[in-house]
N, C-alpha and C positions, 0 to 999 in steps of 0.2 A: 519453528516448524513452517510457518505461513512462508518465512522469508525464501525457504529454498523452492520455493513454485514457481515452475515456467510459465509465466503469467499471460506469454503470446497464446502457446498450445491449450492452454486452459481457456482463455478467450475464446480460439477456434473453434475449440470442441465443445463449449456451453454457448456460444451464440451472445456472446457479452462484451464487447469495448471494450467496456468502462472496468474491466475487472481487476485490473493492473490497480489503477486507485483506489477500487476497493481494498485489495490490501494494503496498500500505504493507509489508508483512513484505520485497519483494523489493527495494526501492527503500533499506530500514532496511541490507538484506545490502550491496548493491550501497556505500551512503554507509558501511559499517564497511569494507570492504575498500579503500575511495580517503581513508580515516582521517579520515572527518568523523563525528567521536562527534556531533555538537550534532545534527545532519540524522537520523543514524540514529536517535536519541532523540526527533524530533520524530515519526517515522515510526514506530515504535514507539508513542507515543503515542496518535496515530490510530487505532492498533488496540485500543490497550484503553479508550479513550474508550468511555463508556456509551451505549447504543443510542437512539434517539429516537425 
């Protein structure tokens, strides 16, 4: 569900950056808790990926 959000337009429209990572951080929880390490690590990844 999280993953199909337009993360720009949601940004805009709540006044938050950072919200994009916020979902990769919550989507990383979401795939450690149904015990998919490789998902939650790609998710994680995303977030610390260097900004462009």
């Amino acid at each position: 569900m999280i993953e199909g959000l337009d993360r720009e337009k949601v940004a805009e429209l709540t006044g938050h950056a950072d919200f994009g990572p916020m979902v990769d951080l919550a989507a990383a929880e979401i795939a450690l808790g149904q015990g998919d390490p490789g998902s939650a690590r790609r998710h994680f990844n995303r977030v610390r990926a260097p900004a462009r």
